[in-house]
C-alpha positions as CSV (number, residue, x, y, z in Angstrom):
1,X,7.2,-29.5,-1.8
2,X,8.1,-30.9,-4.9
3,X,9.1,-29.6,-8.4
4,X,5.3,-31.4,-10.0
5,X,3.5,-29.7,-6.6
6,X,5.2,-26.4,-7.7
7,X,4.1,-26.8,-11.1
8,X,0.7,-28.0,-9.9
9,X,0.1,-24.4,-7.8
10,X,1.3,-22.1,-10.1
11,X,-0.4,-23.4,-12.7
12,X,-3.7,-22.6,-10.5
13,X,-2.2,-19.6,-9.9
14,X,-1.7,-18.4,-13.2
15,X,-5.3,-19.6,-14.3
16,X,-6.4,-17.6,-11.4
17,X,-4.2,-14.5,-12.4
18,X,-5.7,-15.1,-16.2
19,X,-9.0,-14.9,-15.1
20,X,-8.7,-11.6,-13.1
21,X,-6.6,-10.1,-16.1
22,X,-9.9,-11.0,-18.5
23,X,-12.6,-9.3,-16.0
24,X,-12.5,-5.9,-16.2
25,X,-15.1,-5.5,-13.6
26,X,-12.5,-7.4,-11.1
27,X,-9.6,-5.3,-12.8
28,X,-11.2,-2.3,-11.5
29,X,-11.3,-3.3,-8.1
30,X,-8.0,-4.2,-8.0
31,X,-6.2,-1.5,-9.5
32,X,-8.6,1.3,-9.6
33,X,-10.9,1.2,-6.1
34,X,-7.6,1.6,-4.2
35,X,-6.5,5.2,-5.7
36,X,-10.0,6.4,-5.4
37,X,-10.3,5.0,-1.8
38,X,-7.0,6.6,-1.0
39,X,-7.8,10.1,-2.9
40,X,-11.0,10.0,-0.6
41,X,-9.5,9.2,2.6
42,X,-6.5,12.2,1.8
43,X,-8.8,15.0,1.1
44,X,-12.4,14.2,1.6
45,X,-12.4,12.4,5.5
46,X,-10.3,14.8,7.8
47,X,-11.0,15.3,11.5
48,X,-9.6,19.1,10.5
49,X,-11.5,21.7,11.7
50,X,-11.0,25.0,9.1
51,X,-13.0,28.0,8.1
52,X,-15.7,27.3,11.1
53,X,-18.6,29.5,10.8
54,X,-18.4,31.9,13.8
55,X,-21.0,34.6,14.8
56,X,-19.6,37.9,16.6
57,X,-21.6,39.8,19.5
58,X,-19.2,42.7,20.4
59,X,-20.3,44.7,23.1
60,X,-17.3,46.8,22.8
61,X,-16.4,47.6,19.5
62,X,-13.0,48.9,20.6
63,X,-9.5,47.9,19.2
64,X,-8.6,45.5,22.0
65,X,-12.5,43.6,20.9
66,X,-11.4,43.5,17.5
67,X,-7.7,42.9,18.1
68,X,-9.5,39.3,19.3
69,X,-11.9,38.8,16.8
70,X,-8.5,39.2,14.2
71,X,-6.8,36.5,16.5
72,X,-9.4,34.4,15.9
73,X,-10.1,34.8,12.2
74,X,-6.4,35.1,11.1
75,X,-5.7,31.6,12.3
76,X,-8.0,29.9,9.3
77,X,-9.8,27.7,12.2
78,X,-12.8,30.2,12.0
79,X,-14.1,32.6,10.0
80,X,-17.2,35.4,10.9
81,X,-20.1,34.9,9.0
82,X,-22.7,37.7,11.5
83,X,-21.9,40.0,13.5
84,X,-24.5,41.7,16.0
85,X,-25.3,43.8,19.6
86,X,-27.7,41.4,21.1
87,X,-27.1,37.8,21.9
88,X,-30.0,36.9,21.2
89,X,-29.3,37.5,17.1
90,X,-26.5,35.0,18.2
91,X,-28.5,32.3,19.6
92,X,-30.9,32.4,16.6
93,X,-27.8,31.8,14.5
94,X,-26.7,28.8,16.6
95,X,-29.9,27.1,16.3
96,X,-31.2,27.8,12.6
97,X,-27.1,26.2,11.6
98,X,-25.9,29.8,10.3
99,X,-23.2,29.5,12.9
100,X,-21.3,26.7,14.6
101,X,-19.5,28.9,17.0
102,X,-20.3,32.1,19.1
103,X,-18.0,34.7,20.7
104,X,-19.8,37.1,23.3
105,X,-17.1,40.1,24.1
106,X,-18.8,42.0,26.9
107,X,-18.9,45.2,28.1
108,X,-15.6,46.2,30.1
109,X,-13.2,43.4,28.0
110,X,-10.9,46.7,27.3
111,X,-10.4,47.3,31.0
112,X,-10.6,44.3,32.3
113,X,-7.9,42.8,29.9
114,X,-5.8,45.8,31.6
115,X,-6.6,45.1,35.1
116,X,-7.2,41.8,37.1
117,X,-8.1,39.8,34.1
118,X,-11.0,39.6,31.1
119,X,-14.0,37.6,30.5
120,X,-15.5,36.1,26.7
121,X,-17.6,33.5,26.0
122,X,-17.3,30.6,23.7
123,X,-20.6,29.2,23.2
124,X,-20.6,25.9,20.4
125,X,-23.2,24.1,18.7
126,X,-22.4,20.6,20.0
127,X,-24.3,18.7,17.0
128,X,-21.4,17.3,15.7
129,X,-19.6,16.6,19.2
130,X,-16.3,16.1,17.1
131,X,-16.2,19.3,15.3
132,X,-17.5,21.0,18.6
133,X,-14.6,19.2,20.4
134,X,-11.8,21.0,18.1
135,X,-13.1,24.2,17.5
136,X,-13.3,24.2,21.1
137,X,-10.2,23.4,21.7
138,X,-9.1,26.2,18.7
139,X,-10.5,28.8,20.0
140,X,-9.6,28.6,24.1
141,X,-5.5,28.1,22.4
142,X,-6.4,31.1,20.5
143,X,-8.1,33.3,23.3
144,X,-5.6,32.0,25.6
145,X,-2.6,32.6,23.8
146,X,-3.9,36.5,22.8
147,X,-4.3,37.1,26.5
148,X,-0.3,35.8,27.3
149,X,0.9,38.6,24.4
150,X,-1.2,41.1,25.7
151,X,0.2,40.2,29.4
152,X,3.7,40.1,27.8
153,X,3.4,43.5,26.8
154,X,3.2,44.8,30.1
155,X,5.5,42.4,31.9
156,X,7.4,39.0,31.5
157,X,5.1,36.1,32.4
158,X,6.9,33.6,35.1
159,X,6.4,30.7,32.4
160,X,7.7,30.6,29.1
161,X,5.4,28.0,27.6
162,X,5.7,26.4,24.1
163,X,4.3,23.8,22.6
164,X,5.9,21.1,19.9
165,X,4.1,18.0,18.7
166,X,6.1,15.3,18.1
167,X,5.9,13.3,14.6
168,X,3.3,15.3,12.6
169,X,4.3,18.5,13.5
170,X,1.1,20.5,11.5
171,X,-1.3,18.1,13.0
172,X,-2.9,17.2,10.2
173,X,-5.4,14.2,9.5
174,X,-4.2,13.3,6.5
175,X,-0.3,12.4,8.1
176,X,-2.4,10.1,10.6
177,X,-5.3,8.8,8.0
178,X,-3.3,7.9,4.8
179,X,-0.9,5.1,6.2
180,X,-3.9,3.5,7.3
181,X,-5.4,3.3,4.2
182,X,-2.7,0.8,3.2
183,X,-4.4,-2.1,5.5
184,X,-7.9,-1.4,4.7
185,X,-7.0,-1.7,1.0
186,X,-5.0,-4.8,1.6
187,X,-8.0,-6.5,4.0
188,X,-10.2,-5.2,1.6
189,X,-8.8,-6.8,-1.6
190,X,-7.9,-10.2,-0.3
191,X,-11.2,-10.8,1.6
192,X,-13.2,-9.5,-1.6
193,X,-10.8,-11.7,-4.1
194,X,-10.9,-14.5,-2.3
195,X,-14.3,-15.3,-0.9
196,X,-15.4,-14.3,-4.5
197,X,-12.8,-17.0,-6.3
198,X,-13.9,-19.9,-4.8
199,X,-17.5,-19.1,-5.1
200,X,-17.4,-18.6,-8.5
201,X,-15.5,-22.5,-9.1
202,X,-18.4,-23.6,-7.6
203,X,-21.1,-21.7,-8.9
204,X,-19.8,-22.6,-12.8
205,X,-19.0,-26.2,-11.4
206,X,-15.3,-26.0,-12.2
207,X,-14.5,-26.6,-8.4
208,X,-15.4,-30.1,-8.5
209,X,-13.4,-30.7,-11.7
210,X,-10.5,-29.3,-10.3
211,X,-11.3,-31.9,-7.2
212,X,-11.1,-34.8,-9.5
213,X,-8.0,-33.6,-10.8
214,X,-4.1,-34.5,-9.4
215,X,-4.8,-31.5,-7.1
216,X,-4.7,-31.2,-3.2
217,X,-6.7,-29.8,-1.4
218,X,-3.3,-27.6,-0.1
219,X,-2.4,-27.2,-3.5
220,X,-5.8,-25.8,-4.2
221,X,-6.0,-23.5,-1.6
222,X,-2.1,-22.2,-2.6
223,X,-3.0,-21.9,-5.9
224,X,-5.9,-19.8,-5.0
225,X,-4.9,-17.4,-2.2
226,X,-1.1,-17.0,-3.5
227,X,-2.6,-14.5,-6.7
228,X,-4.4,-12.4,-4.3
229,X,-1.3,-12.2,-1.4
230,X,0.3,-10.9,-4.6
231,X,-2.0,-8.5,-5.5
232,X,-2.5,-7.1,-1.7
233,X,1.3,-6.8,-1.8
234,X,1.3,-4.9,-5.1
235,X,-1.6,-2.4,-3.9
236,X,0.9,-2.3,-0.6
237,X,3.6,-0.9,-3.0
238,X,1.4,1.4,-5.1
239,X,-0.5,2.9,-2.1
240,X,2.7,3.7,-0.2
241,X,4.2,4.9,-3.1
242,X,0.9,7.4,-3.9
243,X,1.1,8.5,-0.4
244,X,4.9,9.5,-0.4
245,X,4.7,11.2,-3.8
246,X,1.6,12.7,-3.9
247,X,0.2,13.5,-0.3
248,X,4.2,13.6,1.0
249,X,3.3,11.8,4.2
250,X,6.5,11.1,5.5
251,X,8.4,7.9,5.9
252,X,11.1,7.2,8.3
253,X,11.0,3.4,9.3
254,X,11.9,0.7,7.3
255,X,10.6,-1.0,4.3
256,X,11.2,-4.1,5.2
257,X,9.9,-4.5,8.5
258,X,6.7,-2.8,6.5
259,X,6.3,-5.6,4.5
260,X,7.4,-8.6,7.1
261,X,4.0,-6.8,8.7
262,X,1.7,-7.0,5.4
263,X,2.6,-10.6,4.7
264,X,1.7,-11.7,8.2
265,X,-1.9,-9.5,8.3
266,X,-2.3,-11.5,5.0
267,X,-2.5,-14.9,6.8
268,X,-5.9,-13.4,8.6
269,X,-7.4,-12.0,6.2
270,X,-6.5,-14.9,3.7
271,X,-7.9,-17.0,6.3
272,X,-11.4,-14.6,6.6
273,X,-11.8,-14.8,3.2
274,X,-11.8,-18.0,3.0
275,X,-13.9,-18.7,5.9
276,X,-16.5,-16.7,3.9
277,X,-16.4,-18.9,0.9
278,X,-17.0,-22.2,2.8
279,X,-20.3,-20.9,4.1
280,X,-21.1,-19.1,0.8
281,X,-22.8,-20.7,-1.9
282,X,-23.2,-17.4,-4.0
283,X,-21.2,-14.6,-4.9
284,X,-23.5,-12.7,-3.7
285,X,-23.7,-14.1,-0.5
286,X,-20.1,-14.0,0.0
287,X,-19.8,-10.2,-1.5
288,X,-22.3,-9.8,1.9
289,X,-20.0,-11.7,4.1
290,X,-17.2,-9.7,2.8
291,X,-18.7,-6.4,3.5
292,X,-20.3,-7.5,6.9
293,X,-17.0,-8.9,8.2
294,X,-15.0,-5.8,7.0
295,X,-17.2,-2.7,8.8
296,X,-17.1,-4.5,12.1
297,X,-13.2,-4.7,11.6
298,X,-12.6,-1.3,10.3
299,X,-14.4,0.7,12.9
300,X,-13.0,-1.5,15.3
301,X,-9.2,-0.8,14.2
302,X,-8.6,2.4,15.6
303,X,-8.4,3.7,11.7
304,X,-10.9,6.6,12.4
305,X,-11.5,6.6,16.1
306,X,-9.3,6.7,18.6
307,X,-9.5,3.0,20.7
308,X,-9.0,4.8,24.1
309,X,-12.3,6.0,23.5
310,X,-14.0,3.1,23.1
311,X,-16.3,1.1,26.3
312,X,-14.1,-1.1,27.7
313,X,-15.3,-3.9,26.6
314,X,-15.3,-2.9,23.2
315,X,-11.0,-2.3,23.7
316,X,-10.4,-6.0,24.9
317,X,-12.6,-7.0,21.8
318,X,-9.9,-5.0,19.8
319,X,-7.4,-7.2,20.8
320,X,-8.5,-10.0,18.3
321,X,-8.9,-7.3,15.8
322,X,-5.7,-8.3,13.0
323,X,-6.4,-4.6,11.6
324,X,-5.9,-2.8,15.1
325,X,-2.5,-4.3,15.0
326,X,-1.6,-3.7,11.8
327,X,-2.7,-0.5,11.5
328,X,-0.6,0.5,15.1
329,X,2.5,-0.7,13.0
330,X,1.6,1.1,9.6
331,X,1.4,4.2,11.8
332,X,4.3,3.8,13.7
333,X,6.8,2.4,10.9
334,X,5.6,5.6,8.3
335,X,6.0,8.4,11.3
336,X,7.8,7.5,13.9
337,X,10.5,5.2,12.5
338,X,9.7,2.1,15.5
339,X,11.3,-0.8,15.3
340,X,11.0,-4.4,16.2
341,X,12.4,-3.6,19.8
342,X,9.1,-1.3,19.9
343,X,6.5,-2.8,17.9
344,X,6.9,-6.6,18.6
345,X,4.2,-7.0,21.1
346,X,1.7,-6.5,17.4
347,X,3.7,-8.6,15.6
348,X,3.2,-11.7,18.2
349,X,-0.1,-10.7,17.7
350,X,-0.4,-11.1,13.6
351,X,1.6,-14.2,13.1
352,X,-0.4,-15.7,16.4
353,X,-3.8,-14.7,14.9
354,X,-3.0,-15.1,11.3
355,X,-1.9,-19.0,12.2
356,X,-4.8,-19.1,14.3
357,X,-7.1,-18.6,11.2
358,X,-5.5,-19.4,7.7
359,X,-5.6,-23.0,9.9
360,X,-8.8,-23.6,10.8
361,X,-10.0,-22.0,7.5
362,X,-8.0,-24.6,5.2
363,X,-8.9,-27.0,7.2
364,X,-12.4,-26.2,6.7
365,X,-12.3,-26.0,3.1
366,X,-10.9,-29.3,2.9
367,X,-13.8,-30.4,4.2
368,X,-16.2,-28.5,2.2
369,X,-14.5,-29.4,-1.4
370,X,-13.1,-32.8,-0.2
């Protein structure tokens, strides 16, 4: 390309960069939607379970019973908001939503806990199968783990089990939720920006001045997308920054191979966006296309749920998902330090998607403004 091309696409460029800087509606999008998406995401969505409401039938009453109860309560996952003789009282609190968990202690726990073995019940309200899931899970570690030190104190169990996770060693949802954020930002932003550009040159008519002009269609299209790559890479720096300082999720991969990842998940979602303008002949229609495209993608990503526990068909459909991929390497680059030796099989997979639609889609546009 030559010195007058160069010229010729950051002059569009900066006209486009002009234009954001004069909309303060756009502005906030930009700069602003980000922070509060990411604020949301770090404290608001969590797949933690704490402070469960939990109702107590204690047919016991003696310190070995309340010894468990303690267990329970002192780990922060639950915490006992009844306490009664008769189940019954416990079931009512199960179904009116007073409680989502129920412990049943029955009568002989004391001596059965010193002879062959004791006996509690868990019974959960499974309305929310994923907080049911956890606090499950909570609360058999918990009882479990009270019976081994009670065992202990009488003799030394053959197995000396501990556990250690790996990579986010507290568990938490934010560790595994925040580095996400990064590439729905980023898909968000450029999709939005550009479907929404080139909609609004046509709309006001300007698109077919600039047609008539020394332009290119290439040009045109570089001088349109190359503001918003910019501005998806900036929200990459600020997000990853935010996340560091302020949630201190940690980082221990490298920068670099970060950002070789962004600038290829930009080619798809460049592409996307502008696929949505050629069949848009309103911002508002393309604002719909934006948001129609992007739900599909996200929940198909693996950002909140897990894609092992998708139908199968639905995990080959993942597969052509750009965010799955990027996403895999956010997550892996921010906690578990990967490299390229293990993450290449998702990079193949951006640049051969993102070619396979920043293509067809200029090719298409070409057509449309040509």
């Amino acid at each position: 390309m030559n010195r007058e091309r160069v010229d010729r696409v950051l002059g569009i460029a900066g006209k486009e960069l002009l234009s954001i800087r004069r909309d303060p509606k756009l502005l906030r999008v930009v700069f602003v939607a980000p922070l509060i998406q990411l604020m949301i995401f770090g404290y608001a969505v969590s797949t933690d379970v704490r402070d469960t409401r939990m109702f107590v039938v204690d047919h016991e009453h003696t310190t070995a019973s309340r010894a468990l109860v303690e267990a329970m309560t002192s780990s922060g996952y639950f915490r006992v908001v009844g306490r009664s003789d008769r189940p019954s009282d416990l079931v009512a609190a199960l179904d009116h939503g007073r409680a989502v968990v129920g412990l049943q202690i029955p009568p002989g726990y004391t001596a059965a806990l010193h002879g062959a073995g004791a006996r509690v019940q868990i019974v959960m309200d499974g309305t929310n199968s994923n907080v049911a899931t956890v606090a499950l899970g909570y609360a058999e570690r918990i009882v479990r783990a009270h019976g081994l030190a009670e065992v202990e104190s009488r003799f030394v169990p053959p197995v000396d089990l501990r556990e250690r996770a790996w990579y986010n060693p507290a568990l938490e949802s934010r560790i595994f939720n925040v580095p996400a954020v990064i590439g729905s930002i980023m898909l968000l932003v450029s999709l939005l920006l550009t479907a929404l550009a080139v909609v609004r040159e046509r709309e006001l008519g300007t698109l077919e001045q600039l047609m008539v002009s020394p332009l290119t269609p290439g040009e045109l299209i570089a001088g349109k997308t190359l503001p918003f790559a910019l501005i998806a890479m900036f929200d990459l720096v600020l997000i990853t920054a935010v996340a560091l300082l302020w949630f201190r999720v940690p980082f221990t991969g490298n920068f670099l191979l970060l950002l070789l990842a962004a600038l290829l998940f930009l080619l798809s979602s460049l592409g996307l966006g502008l696929l949505i303008s050629t069949v848009s002949s309103t911002q508002q229609e393309a604002f719909l296309g934006t948001f129609l495209l992007f739900m599909p993608t996200m929940l198909l990503s693996g950002f909140m749920f897990p894609v092992a526990s998708m139908p199968a068909a639905f995990q080959w459909l993942t597969l052509l998902n750009p965010m799955r991929h990027y996403i895999e390497i956010v997550r892996g680059v921010f906690l578990k330090a990967a490299g390229m030796d293990a993450l290449w099989p998702q990079f193949t997979a951006l640049a051969v998607m993102g070619s396979g639609v920043i293509l067809p889609a200029a090719t298409r546009f070409r057509k449309t403004v040509g």
